[in-house]
N, C-alpha and C positions, 0 to 999 in steps of 0.2 A: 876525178871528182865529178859529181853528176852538178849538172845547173838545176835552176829553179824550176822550170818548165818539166824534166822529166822525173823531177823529184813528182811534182803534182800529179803527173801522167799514172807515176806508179801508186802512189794514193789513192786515187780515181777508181785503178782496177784493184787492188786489194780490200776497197770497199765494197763494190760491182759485182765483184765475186763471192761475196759475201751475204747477199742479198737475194730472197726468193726472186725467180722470173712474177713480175705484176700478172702474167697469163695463169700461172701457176696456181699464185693468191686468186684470184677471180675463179679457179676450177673448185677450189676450197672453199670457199666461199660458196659456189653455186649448187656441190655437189654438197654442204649442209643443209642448206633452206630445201632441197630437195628433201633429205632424208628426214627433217624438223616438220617439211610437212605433213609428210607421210605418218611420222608418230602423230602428228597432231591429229590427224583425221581417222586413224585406226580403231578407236574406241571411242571414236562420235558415234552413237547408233543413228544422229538422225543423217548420216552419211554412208549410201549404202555399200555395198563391197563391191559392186559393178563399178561404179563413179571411183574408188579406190583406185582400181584395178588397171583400170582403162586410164587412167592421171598420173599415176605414181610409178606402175613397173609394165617391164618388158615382161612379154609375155609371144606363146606360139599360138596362131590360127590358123593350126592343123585341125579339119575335122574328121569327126568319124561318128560310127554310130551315135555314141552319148553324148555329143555337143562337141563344141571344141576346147580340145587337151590343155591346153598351158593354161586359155580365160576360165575356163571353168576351175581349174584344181586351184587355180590363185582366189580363187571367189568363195573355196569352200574351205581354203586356210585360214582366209580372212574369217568367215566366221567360225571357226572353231577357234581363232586364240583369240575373239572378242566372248566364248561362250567361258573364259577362264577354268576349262577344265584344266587336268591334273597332264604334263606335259612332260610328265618325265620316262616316256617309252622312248625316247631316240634320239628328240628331236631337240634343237634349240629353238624356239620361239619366242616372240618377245609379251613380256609379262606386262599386266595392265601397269604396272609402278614405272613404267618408261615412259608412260604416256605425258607425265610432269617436268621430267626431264629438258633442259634447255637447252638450246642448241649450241652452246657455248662445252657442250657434254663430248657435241660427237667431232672425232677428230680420226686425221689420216692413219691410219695402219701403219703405217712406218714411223718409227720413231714410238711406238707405243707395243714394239713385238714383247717387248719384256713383257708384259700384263701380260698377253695371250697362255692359256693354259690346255689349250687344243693343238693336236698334231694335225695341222691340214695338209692335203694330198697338194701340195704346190705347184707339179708339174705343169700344167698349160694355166696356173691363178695367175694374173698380173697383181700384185700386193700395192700396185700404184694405183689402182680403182678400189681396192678395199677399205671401208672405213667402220669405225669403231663408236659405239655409245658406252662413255665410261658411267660409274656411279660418281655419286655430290662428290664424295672424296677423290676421286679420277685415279685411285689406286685398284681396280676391278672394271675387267669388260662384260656392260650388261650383253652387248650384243654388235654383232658382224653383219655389214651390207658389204654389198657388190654391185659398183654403177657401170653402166653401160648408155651413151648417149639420151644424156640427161632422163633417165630412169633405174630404175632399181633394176638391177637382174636377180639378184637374188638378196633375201634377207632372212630366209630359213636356213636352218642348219640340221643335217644329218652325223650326228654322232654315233660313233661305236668305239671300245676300246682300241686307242692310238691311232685314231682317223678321225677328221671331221672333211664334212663335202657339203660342197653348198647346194642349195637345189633350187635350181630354177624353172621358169617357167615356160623355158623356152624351148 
């Protein structure tokens, strides 16, 4: 018969175990207000795409002739999905109607794979840096990031049939 003491003990951890790591919560937490920023400032025009760029996401500064590779082609996505053209050549990009969206929207990638209706290439993805912005209803994913030390590595998607790849800017 067990005593008092290690009836408690085993309470203690069947509770314990039950409960996210607090570091865990805090990376959730931090890796939203990151990505809440980012929608927030995307389709502010009076915030230019350099200031985006340079705040929000990881990016290469490899140069070459035409400037450098990663900050520039991040600066020229940035204004093509603020110019709301027509974005259905390939790519997933995030549409002005995310920009309202609360951050209470965007959540971890695991545990939300069921929505996902894109075949990504998983091989080298960590799906534990992936995160997801659902629509009001949180039954549909408007859209996929991928953080890397507190910035965005990637938030663009390249689709083709039964493949999605993230494209970053690094």
């Amino acid at each position: 018969m067990l005593n008092i003491k290690k009836i408690y003990i085993i309470i203690l951890l069947l509770l314990t175990s039950n409960c996210k790591s607090p570091s865990l919560l805090d990376l959730h937490h931090t890796n939203k207000k990151i990505i809440h920023a980012f929608l927030s400032e995307l389709y502010d025009n009076t915030i230019s795409p350099n200031e985006i760029v340079k705040k929000h996401l990881e990016y290469s500064l490899i140069k070459n002739d035409g400037g450098v590779i990663g900050y520039d082609l991040a600066i020229k996505h940035i204004i093509w999905i603020r110019s709301d053209t027509n974005h259905d050549n390939g790519w997933l990009l995030p549409k002005h109607k995310v920009a309202g969206l609360k951050v209470k929207h965007v959540v971890p990638f695991k545990g939300h794979e069921h929505l996902n209706k894109l075949s990504f290439i998983y091989d080298k993805l960590d799906k534990k840096r992936m995160y997801v912005l659902l629509n009001e209803e949180k039954n549909e994913i408007l859209q996929y990031f991928l953080l890397r030390n507190n910035k965005i590595m990637a938030f663009t998607l390249f689709v083709k049939p039964g493949q999605a790849y993230f494209f970053s800017y690094k």
